[in-house]
N, C-alpha and C positions, 0 to 999 in steps of 0.2 A: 586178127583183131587185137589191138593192142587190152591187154588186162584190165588196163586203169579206166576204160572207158567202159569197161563191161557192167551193167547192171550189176552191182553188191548186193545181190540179194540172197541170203539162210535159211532151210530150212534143218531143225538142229534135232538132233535123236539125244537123250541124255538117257544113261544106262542109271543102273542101281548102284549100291555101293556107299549105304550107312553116311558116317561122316566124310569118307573122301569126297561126296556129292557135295562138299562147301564149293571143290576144286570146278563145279562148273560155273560157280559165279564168276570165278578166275577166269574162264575161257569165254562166258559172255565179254564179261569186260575189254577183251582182248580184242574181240571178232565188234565190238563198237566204235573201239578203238581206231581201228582199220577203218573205219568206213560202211561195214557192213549194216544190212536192214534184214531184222531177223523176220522175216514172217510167219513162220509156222515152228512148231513145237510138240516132240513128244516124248514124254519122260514116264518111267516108273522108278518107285521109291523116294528116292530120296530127289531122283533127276524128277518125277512127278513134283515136289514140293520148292525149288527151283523154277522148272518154267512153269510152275504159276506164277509164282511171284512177278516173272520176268514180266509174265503176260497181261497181269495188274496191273503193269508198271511201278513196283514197288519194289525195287532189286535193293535199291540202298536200303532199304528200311531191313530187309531179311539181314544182310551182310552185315551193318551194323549191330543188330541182333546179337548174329552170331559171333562175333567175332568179341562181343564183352561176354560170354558164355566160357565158365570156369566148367571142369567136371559136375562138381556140386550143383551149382547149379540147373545144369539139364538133367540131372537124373530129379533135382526137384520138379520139372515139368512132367517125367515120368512118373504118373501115378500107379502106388503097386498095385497089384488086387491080386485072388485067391481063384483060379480060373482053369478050366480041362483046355481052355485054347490058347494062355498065355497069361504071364503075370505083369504086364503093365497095358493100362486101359488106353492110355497116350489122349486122355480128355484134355489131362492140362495142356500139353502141348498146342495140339488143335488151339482151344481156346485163345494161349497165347498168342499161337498165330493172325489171331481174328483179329486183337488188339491192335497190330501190325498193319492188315487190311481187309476190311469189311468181307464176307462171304460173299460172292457173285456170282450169274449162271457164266459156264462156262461159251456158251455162245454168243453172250454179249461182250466176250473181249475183244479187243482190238487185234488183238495177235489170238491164231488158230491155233487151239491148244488141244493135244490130244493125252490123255492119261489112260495106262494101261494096269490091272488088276489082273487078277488071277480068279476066275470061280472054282472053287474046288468039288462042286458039287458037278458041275459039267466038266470039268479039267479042260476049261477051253479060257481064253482071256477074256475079260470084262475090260469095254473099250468106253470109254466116256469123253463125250463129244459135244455134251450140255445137260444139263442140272448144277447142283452146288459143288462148287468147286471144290469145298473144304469134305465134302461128300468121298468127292472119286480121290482125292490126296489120302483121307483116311484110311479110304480100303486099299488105296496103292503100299502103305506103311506097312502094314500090319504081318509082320516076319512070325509063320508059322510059330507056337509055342513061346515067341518071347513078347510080341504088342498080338493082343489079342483081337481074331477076326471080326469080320464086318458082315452081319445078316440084313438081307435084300429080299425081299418077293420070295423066302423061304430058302435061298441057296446063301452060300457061305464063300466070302471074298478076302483074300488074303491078298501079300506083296507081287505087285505084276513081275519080280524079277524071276518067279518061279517058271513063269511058261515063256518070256519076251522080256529080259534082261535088258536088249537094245533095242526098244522098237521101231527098228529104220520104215519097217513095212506100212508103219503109217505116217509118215511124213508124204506131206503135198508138194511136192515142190513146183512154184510158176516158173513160166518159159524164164533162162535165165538164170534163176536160183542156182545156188550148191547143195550141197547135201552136206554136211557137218556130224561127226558122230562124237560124242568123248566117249571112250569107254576106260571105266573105274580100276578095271583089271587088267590091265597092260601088264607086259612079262619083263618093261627094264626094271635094273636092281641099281640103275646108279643112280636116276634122281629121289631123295631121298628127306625128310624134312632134319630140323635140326633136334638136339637131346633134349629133351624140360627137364629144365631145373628141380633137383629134389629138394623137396622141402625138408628141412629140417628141425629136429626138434629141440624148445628151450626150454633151459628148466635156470635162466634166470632169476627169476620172480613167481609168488603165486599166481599173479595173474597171467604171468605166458603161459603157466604150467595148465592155468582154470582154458587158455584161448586152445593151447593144441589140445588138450580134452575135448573141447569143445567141436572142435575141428575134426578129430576122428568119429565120434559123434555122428556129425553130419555128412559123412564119407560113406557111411556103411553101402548105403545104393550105389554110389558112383563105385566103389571099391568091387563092388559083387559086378557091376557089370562089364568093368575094366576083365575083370577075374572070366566072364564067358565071352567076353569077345578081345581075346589077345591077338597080338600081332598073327599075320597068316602065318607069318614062319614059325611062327610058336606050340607048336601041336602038343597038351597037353591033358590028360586024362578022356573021359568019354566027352564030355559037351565041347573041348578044344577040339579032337580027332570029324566030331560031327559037322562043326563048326569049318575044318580044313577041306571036310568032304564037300561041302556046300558047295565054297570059295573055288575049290577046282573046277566041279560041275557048272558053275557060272560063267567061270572063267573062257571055258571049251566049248561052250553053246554060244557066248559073246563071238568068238572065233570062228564056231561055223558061220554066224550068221553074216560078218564083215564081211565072209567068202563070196558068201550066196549071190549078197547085194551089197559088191563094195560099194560105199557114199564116195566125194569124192576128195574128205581131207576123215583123218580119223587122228583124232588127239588121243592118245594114251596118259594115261595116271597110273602111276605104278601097284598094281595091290597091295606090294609089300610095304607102301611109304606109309600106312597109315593103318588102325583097327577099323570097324565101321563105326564104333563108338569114340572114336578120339577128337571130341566136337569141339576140345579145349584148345585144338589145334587149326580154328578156323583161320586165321590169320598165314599162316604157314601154308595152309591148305588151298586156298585162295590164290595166295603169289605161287603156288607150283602150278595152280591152272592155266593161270597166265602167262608163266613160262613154257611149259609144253604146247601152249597154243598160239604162241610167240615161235616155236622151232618149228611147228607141223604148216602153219600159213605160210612163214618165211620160203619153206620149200615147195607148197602149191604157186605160190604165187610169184616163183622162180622158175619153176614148170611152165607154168601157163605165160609165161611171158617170153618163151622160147617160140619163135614161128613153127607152125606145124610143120613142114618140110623137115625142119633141121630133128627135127624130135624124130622123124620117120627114116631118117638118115641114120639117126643113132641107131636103130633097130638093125639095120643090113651091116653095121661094122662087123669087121672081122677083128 
């Protein structure tokens, strides 16, 4: 059956992965692009707060968002607070999000949205399938020890990247459909974003001298958190080294699970191309999703457009 006449229809798995999660905006875009009709969705973390959006139908409004979002800025959405499970509440955030688009039950969207949590009280995932949407986003966010947990009917919900990083296992897919996965952690090292510019400081005048005061100032959050979530490659003192520990454990559970149940395109984003917190890099982050999901379709859909005979021929060459 010739490709092009095939039913376009996605159901899409969106893994974790902080800020590189701009990059799946990048690969909806891409897979819309094409033709594709995404029906169904399931994300944790940051891939949780993506395909809602998607599933609102409010995808430009997040992008747009993000992509006027300086450092400064999103650490002012991060509210600190004094806490045994973590020092930022992530109210503002949430909130702002609301601004963007009204809170909804998750059953009355139009696209079947699945969000995955972690209960730490049962060590099993918390799977949300209807209530408030901005609900199951919160408790999918909340990265042990740094966005502080989420209390339920007396158990305790943390980031679903902890038990189901990718959760392919709950995607539906109808007769037809593909299976699409991005995963955050891919092991290339060449696609890569480009350097930000350093800012530099003037001491022209008093008042450039009163603006970069003024500026480091307002840095201090964005500065501290830059400071615990450096690059992967960067392993530096205990909260970098715990931080590395993670990132591989994610990385390696991502990979059994692609095993288990390959889908049947899987976009990679590099872990190295980004921090989780490098959200000043949404625009970057975005065009690399696009790109990698611009090379991974190009090759499904080069496959699938090979008669099956000839593919089963390739198999017996010598």
């Amino acid at each position: 059956m010739n490709f092009e006449k095939r039913q376009k229809g996605v159901a899409l798995a969106l893994s974790c992965g902080g800020a590189r999660g701009l990059a799946h905006i990048g690969v909806i875009r891409e897979l819309e692009r094409r033709g594709y009709v995404i029906h169904n969705i399931s994300g944790c973390s940051m891939g949780s707060v993506v395909g809602a959006f998607y599933a609102m139908g409010r995808m430009s409004s997040l992008s747009q968002f993000m992509e006027s979002l300086s450092l400064e800025d999103m650490a002012d959405y991060l509210d600190f607070t004094i806490s045994s499970g973590g020092f930022i509440k992530a109210k503002r955030f949430i909130d702002k999000l609301k601004t963007l688009s009204p809170d909804r039950s998750i059953e009355s969207l139009p696209v079947e949205l699945t969000i995955v949590a972690t209960n730490l009280t049962t060590g099993k995932e918390e799977v949300f399938t209807q209530g408030s949407i901005y609900a199951a986003v919160r408790a999918s966010i909340a990265i042990p020890a740094v966005i502080t947990s989420v209390r339920q009917d007396g158990e305790v919900l943390v980031d679903g990247g902890i038990v189901n990083p990718m959760p392919l296992n709950h995607l539906h897919a109808s007769p037809g459909d593909i299976k699409v996965a991005v995963n955050l952690y891919g092991t290339d090292t060449t696609a890569t974003l480009s350097p930000v510019p350093v800012r530099e400081t003037s001491n022209e005048s008093p008042l450039a001298y009163l603006r970069d005061k003024y500026h480091s100032v307002r840095t201090w959050r964005s500065s501290l958190l830059t400071t615990l979530f450096r690059e992967t490659t960067d392993v530096r003192g205990y909260v970098g080294t715990l931080r590395a520990i993670v990132d591989l454990m994610t990385q390696r559970l991502i990979e059994a699970q692609l095993r288990v149940a390959p889908p049947d395109v899987v976009i990679d984003i590099p872990m190295a191309c980004a921090s989780v917190f490098d959200f000043n890099r949404a625009k970057d982050l975005i065009l690399l999703g696009e790109q990698q999901a611009r090379a991974a379709l190009d090759r499904y859909e080069a496959q699938s457009a090979t008669p099956w005979w000839r593919r089963k021929w390739r198999c017996f060459r010598f």
